[in-house]
C-alpha positions as CSV (number, residue, x, y, z in Angstrom):
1,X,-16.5,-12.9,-16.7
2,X,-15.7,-11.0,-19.8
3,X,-16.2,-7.9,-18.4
4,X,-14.1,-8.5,-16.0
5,X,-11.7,-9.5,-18.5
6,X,-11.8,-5.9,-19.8
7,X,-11.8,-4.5,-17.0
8,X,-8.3,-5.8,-15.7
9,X,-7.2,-5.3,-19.3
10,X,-7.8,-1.9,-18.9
11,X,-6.6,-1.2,-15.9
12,X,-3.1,-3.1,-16.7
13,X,-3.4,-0.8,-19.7
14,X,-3.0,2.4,-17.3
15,X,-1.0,1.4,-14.9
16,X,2.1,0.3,-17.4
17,X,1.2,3.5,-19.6
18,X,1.6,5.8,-16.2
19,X,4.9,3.5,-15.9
20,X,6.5,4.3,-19.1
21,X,5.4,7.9,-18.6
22,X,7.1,8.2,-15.1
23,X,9.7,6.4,-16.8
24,X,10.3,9.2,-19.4
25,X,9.7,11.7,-16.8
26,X,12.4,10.7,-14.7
27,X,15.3,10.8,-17.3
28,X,14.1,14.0,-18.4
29,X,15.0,15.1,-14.8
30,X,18.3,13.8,-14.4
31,X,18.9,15.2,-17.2
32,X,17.3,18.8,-16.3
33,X,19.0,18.3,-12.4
34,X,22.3,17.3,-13.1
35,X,24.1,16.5,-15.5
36,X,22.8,19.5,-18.0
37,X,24.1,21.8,-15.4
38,X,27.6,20.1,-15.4
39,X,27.7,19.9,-18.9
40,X,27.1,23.6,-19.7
41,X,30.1,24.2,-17.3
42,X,32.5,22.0,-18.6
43,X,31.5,22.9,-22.8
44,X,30.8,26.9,-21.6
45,X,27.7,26.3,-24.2
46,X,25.6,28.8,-22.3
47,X,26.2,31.7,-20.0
48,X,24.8,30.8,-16.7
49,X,25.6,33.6,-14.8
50,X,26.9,37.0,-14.9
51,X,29.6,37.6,-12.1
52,X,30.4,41.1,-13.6
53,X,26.5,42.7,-12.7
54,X,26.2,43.5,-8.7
55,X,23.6,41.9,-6.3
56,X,22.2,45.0,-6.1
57,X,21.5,45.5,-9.6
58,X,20.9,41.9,-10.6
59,X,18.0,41.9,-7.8
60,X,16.6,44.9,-9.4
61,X,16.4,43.8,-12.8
62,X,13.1,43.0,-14.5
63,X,14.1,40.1,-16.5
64,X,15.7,38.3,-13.8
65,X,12.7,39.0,-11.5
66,X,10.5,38.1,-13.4
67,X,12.3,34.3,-14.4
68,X,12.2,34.0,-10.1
69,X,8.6,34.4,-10.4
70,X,8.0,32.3,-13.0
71,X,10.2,29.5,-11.1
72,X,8.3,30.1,-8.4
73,X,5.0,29.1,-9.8
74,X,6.5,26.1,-11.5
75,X,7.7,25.3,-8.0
76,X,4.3,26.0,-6.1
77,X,2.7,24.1,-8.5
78,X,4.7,20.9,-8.2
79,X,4.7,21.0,-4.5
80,X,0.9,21.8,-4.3
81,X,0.1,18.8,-6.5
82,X,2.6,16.4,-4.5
83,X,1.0,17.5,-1.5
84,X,-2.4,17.8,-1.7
85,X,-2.8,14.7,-3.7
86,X,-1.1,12.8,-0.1
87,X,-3.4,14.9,1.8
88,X,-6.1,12.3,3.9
89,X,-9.1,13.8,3.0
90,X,-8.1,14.4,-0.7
91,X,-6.7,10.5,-0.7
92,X,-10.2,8.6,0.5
93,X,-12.0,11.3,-2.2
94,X,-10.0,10.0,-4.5
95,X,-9.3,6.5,-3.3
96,X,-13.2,5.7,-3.3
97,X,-13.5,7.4,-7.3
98,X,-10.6,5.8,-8.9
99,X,-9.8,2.5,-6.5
100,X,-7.0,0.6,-7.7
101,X,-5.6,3.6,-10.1
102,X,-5.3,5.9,-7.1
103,X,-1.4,5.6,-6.5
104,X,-1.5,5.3,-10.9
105,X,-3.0,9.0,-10.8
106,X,-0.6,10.4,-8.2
107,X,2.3,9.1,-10.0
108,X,1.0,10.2,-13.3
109,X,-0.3,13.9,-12.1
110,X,3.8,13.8,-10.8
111,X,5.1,13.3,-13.4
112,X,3.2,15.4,-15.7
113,X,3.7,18.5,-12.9
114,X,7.5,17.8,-13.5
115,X,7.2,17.5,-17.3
116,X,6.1,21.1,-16.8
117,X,8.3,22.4,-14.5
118,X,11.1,20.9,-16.4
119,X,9.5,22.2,-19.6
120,X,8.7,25.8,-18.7
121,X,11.6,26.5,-15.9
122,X,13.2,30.0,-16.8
123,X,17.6,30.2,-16.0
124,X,18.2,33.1,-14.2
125,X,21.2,34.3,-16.3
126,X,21.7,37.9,-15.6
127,X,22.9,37.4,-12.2
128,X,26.0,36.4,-10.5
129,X,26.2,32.7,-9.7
130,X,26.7,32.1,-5.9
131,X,30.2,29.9,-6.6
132,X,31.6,28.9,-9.7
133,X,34.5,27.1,-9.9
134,X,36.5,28.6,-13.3
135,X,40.3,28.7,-12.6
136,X,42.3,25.7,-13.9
137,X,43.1,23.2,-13.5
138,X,40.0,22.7,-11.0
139,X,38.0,24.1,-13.9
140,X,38.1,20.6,-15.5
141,X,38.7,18.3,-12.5
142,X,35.9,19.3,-10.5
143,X,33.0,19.2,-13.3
144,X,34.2,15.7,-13.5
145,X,34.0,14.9,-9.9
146,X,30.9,16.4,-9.6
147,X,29.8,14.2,-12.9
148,X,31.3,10.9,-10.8
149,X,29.4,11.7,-7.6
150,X,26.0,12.6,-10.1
151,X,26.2,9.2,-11.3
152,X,27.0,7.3,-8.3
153,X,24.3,9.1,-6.5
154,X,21.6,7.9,-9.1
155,X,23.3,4.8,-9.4
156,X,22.4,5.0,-5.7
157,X,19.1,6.2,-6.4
158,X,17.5,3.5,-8.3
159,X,19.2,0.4,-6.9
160,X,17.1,1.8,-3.3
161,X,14.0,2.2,-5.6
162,X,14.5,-1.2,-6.8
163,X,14.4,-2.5,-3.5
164,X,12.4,-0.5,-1.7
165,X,8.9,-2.4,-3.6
166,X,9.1,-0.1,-6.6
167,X,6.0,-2.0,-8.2
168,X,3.8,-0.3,-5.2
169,X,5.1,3.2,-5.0
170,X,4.1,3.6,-8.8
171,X,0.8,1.4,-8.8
172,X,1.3,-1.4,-10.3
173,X,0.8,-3.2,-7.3
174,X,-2.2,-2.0,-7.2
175,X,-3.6,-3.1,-10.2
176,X,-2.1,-6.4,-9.9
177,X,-3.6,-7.3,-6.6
178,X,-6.8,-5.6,-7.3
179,X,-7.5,-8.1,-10.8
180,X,-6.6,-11.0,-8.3
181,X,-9.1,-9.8,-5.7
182,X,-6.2,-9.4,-3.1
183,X,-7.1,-6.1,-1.8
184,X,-4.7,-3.1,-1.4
185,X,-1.0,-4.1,-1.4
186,X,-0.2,-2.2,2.1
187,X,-2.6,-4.4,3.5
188,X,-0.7,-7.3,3.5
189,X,2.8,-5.7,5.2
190,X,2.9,-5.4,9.0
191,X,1.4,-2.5,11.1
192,X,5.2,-1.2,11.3
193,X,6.2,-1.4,8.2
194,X,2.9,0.4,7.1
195,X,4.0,3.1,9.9
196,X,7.5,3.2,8.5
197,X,6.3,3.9,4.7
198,X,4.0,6.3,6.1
199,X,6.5,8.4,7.5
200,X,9.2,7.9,4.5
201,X,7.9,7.6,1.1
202,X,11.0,9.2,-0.5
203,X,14.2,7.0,0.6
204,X,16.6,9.1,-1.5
205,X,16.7,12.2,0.9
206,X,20.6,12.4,0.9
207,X,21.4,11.6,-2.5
208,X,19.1,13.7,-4.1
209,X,20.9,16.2,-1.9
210,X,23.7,15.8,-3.1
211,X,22.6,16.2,-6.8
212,X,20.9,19.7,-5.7
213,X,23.6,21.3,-4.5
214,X,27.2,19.7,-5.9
215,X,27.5,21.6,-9.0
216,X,30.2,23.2,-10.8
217,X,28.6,26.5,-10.2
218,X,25.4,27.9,-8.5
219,X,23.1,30.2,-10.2
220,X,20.4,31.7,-8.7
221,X,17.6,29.6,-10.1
222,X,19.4,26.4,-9.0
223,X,19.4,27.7,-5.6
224,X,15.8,28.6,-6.1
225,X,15.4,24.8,-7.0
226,X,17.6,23.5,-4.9
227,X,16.4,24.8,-1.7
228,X,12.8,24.7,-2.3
229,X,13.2,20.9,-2.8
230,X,15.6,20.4,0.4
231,X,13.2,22.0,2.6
232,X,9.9,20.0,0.9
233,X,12.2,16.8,1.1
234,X,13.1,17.6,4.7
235,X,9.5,18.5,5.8
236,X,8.0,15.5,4.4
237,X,9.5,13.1,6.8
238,X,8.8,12.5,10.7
239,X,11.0,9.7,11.2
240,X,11.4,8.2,14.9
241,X,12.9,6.1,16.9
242,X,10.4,3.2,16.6
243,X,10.9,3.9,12.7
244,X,14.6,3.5,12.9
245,X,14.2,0.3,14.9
246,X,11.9,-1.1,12.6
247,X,14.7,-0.6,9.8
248,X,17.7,-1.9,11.8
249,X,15.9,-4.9,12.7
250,X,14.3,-5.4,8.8
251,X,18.4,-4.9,7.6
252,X,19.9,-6.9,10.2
253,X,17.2,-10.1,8.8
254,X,18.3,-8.9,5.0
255,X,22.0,-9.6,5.7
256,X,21.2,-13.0,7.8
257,X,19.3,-13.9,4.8
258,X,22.5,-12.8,2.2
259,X,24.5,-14.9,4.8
260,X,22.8,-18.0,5.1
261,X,23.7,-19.2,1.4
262,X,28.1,-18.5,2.3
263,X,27.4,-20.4,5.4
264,X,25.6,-23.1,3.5
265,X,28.7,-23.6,0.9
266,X,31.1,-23.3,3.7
267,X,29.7,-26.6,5.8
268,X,28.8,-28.2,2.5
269,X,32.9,-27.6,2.0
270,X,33.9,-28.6,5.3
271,X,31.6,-31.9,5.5
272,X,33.6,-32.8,2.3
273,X,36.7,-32.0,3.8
274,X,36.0,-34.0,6.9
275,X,34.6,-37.4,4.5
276,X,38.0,-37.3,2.8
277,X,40.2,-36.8,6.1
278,X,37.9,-40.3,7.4
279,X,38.5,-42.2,4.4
């Protein structure tokens, strides 16, 4: 019994250690995606681009090769680990050495692959930037409407992680059910909605989009960044029609339910109504 004890203790231990980690992890990269970006533009504290040096000569230029190839790496690295770690073969491996900490070692190895990407990610500053918007009075106005839509977006962005069983997609879950003897949490949802999470593990596809590529101006590493994740994002999911039924029927049920409680008050109100009317 008492090693048992431990044994959930330490387990609980990991999986809310991997939580605060992811949880660092991902405000250093809304910080890193977005809103550094705009905030260079609209304080001009660093040069992001040089708009006087040709494409032909920027694209020649040592240093700013050599920054692409680093970003590169970073980039190959954190979509290697992301994918390899979902890979079947490389999930069982790993599923029948670590058990409940599985999803806890995915999300951790994430994290720590963005901590370096983040942490080692060269600017590409002597080349031109794609667009940049500098002329006033757009110059202000549209750092700030792209620092509106930034926020909405992750605003966005964790109210669908909230609800889309958060506790599971970092392994927490996990843990939990597996100290209680319950077995793996995906066990316990329907065949469909295990098909549907199968397909679409990232639910933020068109937000994040947004953050990617509505900036103020577009270096060249960003669009590095920027379309290296679009394409990952977009490749990574094999949505159907079966999928998209599932959801429509699973959001139609989530409304009835948000319903039910108005329509409760309203009879409650009319009933009164009708009493008073009688007597």
């Amino acid at each position: 019994m008492a090693s048992v004890t431990v044994r959930g203790c330490a387990l609980g231990a990991a999986s809310l250690l991997n939580f605060a980690f992811v949880f660092v992890s991902a405000a250093d990269f809304i910080r890193f995606v977005s809103f550094r970006a705009i905030y260079h533009n609209i304080t001009g504290e660093t040069t992001l681009c040089q708009d006087s040096i040709p494409w032909t000569v920027a694209l020649r230029d040592s240093s700013v090769l050599r920054c692409l190839v680093v970003d590169v790496g970073l980039l190959a690295l954190f979509t290697t680990q992301h994918s390899l770690l979902a890979w079947s073969p490389v999930k069982r491996a790993l599923q029948s050495v670590l058990g409940a900490l599985n999803r806890t070692a995915y999300c951790f190895t994430t994290a720590l692959a963005l901590q370096i990407l983040m942490r080692y990610w060269q600017p590409v500053t002597g080349a031109p930037c794609l667009w940049s918007v500098r002329h006033a009075p757009w110059s202000i106005w549209f750092p700030l409407l792209c620092f509106s839509l930034h926020f909405l977006c992750w605003a966005i962005i964790c109210s669908i992680v909230m609800i889309f069983d958060y506790p599971e997609l970092l392994g927490i879950k996990q843990v939990y059910y597996e100290c209680l003897g319950l077995g793996d949490p995906l066990s316990h949802k329907s065949t469909q909605a295990q098909r549907f999470l199968s397909h679409l593990r990232h639910p933020v596809c068109l937000e994040l989009g947004v953050v990617l590529w509505l900036l103020p101006a577009l270096s060249l590493d960003r669009l590095l960044l920027a379309a290296t994740l679009s394409t990952y994002l977009a490749l990574a999911h094999s949505l159907d029609k079966q999928d998209l039924a599932y959801l429509c029927v699973q959001i139609k049920s989530k409304m009835q339910l948000l319903a039910e409680p108005h329509q409760r008050v309203a009879g409650s109100t009319d009933g009164n109504n009708g009493d008073r009317k009688e007597k």
